[in-house]
Every structure is written in C-alpha cells, then in structure tokens.
C-alpha positions, 0 to 999 in steps of 0.5 A: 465487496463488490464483483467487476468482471465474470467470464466463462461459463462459470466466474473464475475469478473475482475481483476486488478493488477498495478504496483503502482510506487507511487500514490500521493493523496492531501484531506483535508478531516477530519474524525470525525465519532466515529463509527470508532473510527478515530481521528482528532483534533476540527479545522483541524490545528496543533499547532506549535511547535519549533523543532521535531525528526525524528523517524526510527522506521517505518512500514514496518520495514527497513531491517538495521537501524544502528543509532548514535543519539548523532549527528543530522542534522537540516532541515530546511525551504529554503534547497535544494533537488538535483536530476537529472530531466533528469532521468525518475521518480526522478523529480517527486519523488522530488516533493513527498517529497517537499509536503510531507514534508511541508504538515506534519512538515510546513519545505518548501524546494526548488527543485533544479534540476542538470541543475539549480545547480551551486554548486554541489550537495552534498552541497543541503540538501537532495540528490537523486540519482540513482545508488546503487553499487552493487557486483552482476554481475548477474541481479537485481531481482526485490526486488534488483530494488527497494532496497535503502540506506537512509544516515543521517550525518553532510551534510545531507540526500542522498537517493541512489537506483538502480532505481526511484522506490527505491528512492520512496521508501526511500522518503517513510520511510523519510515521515513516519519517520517524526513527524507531526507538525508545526515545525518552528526551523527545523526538527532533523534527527538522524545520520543513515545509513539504508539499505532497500530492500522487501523480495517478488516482490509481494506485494498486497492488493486487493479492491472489487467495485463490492459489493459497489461502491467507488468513484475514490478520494477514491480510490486514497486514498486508493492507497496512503495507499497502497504505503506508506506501501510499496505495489506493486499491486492493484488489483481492482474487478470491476465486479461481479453478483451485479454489472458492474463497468466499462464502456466498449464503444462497449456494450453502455448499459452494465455499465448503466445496469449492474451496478445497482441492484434493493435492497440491503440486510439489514445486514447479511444474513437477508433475508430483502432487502432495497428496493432501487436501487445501482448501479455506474460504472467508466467510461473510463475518470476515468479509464484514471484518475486511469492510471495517478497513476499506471503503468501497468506491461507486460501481464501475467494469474492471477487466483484463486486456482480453476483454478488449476481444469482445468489446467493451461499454463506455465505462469499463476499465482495462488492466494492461497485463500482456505488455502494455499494447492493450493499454495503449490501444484502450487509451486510443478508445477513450477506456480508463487504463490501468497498467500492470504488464507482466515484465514489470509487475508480476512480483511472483516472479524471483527478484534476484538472479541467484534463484537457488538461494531464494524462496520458490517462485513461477520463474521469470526474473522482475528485480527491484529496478525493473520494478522501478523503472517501470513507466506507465504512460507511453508517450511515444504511442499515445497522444497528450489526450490520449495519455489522460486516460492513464490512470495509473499502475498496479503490481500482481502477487499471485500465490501458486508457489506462495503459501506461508506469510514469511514468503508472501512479505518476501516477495512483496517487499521491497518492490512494494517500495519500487511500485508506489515511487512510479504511482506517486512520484513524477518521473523527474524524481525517481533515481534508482541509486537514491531510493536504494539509499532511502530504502534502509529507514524504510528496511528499519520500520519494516523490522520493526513491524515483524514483516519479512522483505528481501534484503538484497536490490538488483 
C-alpha cells in the first residue's frame, strides 16, 4: 500500500492507487433487496439449457470486431486450455478462465500447461500466449502492454498479447462475451478476430471507506467489478475527519481510536444524528489480504487540483475534480493529468431524476449519459502535445449517505459501464443508444454475480 499526498496538520486522507492486474473474487452471495432494484432468480440456480452463443457485443467495447457468424467453434466440457506456466502471470490467467467459464455456461475445460502437453498446443481448444507481433521498434506504451488479439476459427480460440496483462484482458471479454446458463451440448463461439487495446494508461474508479466502512469481501468484489470493465486503478480513501480506517503498528491507539465516530447524521443535512457509535478499521493482516489482488506500481505524487495552489514537483500528477480548469492548466505545465470532474464523475450523486424512489444520495444529478458523455481531453484548450499529458479518467463513489453493500453496487453500477467506454474506447465509437443496448448482457452477468445496479438509464 503506498500513501501519495498528506496535507494538513494532520493526513486527512489517504490515497490508494494499485494496479489491478486481475482480482479474482468467488460468493454465492444473492441479492434480493428490491430497494435496489437488483435481480436474482427464487433458488440461486439456473436452468439447463442444450446449447448457448457467445455474443461480442461487450462493455467496454473492443476496438475492432470483425465477425463471420455463418461458422462457429463448439466449446465443449473436457477441452484443453494451452498456456505456458513458466511465464509470469499465465497460469494464473489460466485458472481465471477455467472458473469463470464453468461458473457462468457449466462447460469444465481441463488446464494443460506447455510441459504436460504432448501434442502441440494448437491442438487445445483455447490457446494463450505471449507475444503479439508488432511493427513498433520503439517501446510499447503501456496501453501497447495490454493490447490483445481474440481469434475464433475452425481450431479454436487463440488469445495473443504482449504481456499476462493483456491476456487477462482478452480472457476478460471472452467471460462477458459468454451467456450465462447450464449449457451441456457446449457453448458456440462465432468466427472472429478482434483487435483490443485502451485509449488511456489510466484507468480509475475510486471507493471511499472513510465515510462508512465496507468489509475486505466487498471490497474484493467491488475490485473484480472494476477488472472486469477493464479498470487499472483502485484508489482506496481510507482516512478522513469521521474515521481512521487502518491500522498503523507504531501508533497502537490510532485505528482503535480513531476510527470510531460517536453518531451519525440521519439523512442529508438534517442536523439530527442517530445517536450510536461507527467505527471499523482494516488491520495490516487485511491490508496483506488486499496485496494478494493488487500490485502496486513505482512511487510517484497524486494530488487533487488544489494543490496546484502551492506548487508542484516535476513528477507529481493532478487529479482534475473541480471541472476540468486544473487539468487543463497542469497539462499547460507538463504534470500527468488525471481527470475526474465533479458533473461527470461523482457517482454519489443520484442517477435519475425521480430521486424520491432512489436510495439516499448527496444530491446533484450525474445520470448514466452524462457519465458517458464524458470527454477527458479538451481539445479546444490544449494543444496536441499538451493533450499527451492526459493520461486518463477516473469516477469517485464517496460513501457519506452509502453505507450498506446493496446501495454501494447501486450507485456504481451501471455507471461503472459508462466510465470504462470513455477510458477505453476511442471517441468515434461510443454511442449512447448502442451501449444502452450492449447494457442487458452485461445486467445478465451482473445477476448472475448477486450484485446489485440501477435498472433504469437516463
């Protein structure tokens, strides 16, 4: 875990930003609440079904589909998945897709790693490997690092990348690309080649604890979320003026303390407080715990806008939240920019107007295709270089009127879908109409992994 910016006489907030290489997270968990509006079936099972067709059409959407649906290959139960265990990360991408495959369609496919195979491995059914050709002699970028090519054809499925990352990735659009069901004559893959890489290195969503306290399962969830639409960075606030939320060995007393206020406000602003006691705090056993799904990266400044008021070292990134004017003016300074302005990307804020019928929120008013609208470089103020320095968006769920994991999913999804299409599709492909449509298979995995959203689109 790693601190990026204290201020004040005291540090009021943390934050935390890890790279999620993929954060697997298994719960049977239901969720039936209808305050949420989430959707389950009556007994957690799904009907069996002879045979089911993979669909491409996935959120975020990838940057070239090219599909002949006149052919198609059959996955079926008892094929082999081929992949190198002696490269870093494929093995456990491996096992990714084994579960996930039988968790969603029922189909079991077999691990056979390169030193069991005894055939070669273009006779398996589903094919990773490292190494996508490229033209490029200068470096990869880091959206290049995490590019992928997904082929479907008479043989089978091959997943090229140039790193474990971007594999993760492609086993990723093949989870979302699936139908979920118990399909026991296999599962039909149409013909296709798709070509993937995101538009920006970062790719954020942001969860404060300090406000309320969200136990390490969920937020293990909330994580997988976040990897599944393609996310790179978590960043965790943990600490804040109504609570301490980890535990630090040389100050015993501090997370005790410090994490527990006396009341709470009874909803907005109302000046009447519950009269109990909240507090809860991640020891360093759960902070180890959360370092099993993330990777940190190298060590660099992240700050808000404001502390473009005081100046800033040559390495320090700024996080845009009061519009876009500090981003636009640390680009002008050659800082990393990271955009997140409060109109588009505070999802604390309700998502439809019929507020009445909606969980409680701050206020304000962020729907779906507002979120989606959303463009983080601003052409019209900054120059072609300029605009390098954008490197990417990021949404904020802060949680003073969130404090159960019904309503956090709720505010969360589905502008969670909205956000990575600005962070990983190019502007020429997003239209609104069309995501809404792509939106039900996503709704149908979301069911299927007991996780609340809000139903309705504005």
């Amino acid at each position: 875990m790693k601190k990026y910016l204290e201020t004040e006489e005291v540090m009021k907030s943390i934050c935390l930003t890890l790279l999620l290489l993929g954060a697997l997270v298994t719960s049977n968990a239901r969720v039936v609440s209808p305050r949420w509006q989430a959707l389950a079936d009556n007994d957690g099972h799904e009907t069996p079904m002879a045979v089911g067709e993979a669909d491409y059409r996935v959120v975020p959407l990838p940057m070239s589909i090219q599909t002949d649906s006149a052919n198609v290959f059959v996955l079926k139960s008892g094929m082999e998945i081929a992949y190198d265990s002696s490269q870093a990360g494929m093995q456990r991408n491996a096992e990714f897709l084994k579960q996930w495959v039988e968790e969603q369609t029922g189909i079991c496919l077999q691990l056979m790693p390169k030193e069991r195979q005894r055939v070669k491995s273009s006779k398996a059914a589903v094919r990773l490997e490292l190494g996508l050709s490229t033209n490029k002699k200068a470096p990869l970028t880091e959206p290049q690092q995490e590019a992928y090519t997904l082929n479907v054809q008479k043989s089978g499925i091959d997943i090229k990348a140039n790193s474990a990352v971007g594999v993760f990735r492609a086993i990723q659009t093949l989870r979302k690309s699936m139908p979920v069901g118990q399909f026991a004559r296999g599962l039909r893959w149409p013909f296709t080649m798709i070509t993937d890489e995101p538009r920006f290195s970062y790719r954020g969503v942001h969860l404060d604890c300090a406000r309320h306290f969200f136990s390490v399962d969920v937020i293990k969830r909330y994580i997988d979320l976040l990897a599944l639409h393609g996310c790179n960075q978590f960043h965790w606030h943990i600490t804040d003026d109504q609570g301490w939320r980890f535990e630090v060995k040389a100050l015993p007393d501090l997370a005790p303390k410090g994490c527990i206020r006396e009341q709470t406000v009874i909803g907005r602003n109302s000046g009447v407080y519950d009269g109990k006691s909240y507090g809860g705090y991640y020891t360093q056993d759960d902070c180890r715990e959360m370092e099993q799904f993330l990777k940190e990266r190298g060590r660099s400044m992240i700050g808000w806008d404001e502390t473009l008021e005081g100046g800033l070292t040559q390495s320090a990134t700024v996080m845009s939240w009061r519009g876009v004017s500090g981003g636009i003016e640390a680009a002008r300074q050659h800082h990393s920019v990271i955009m997140t302005p409060t109109d588009y990307c505070y999802i604390d804020y309700y998502q439809l107007k019929d507020t009445w019928n909606q969980p409680l929120a701050i206020g304000g008013y962020v729907p779906l295709s507002k979120v989606y609208s959303f463009e983080p470089l601003v052409k019209d103020e900054l120059t072609d270089e300029e605009q390098q320095y954008i490197i990417g968006a990021q949404i904020n769920l802060w949680t003073e009127y969130v404090d159960a994991p019904e309503h956090l999913f709720y505010m969360l999804l589905p502008r969670l879908d909205a956000i990575s299409e600005v962070q990983w599709c190019q502007p020429q492909q997003k239209d609104f109409e069309r995501f809404k449509q792509r939106l039900s298979c996503m709704k149908r995995l979301y069911d299927h992994l007991g996780v609340s959203y809000c139903s309705g689109a504005e």
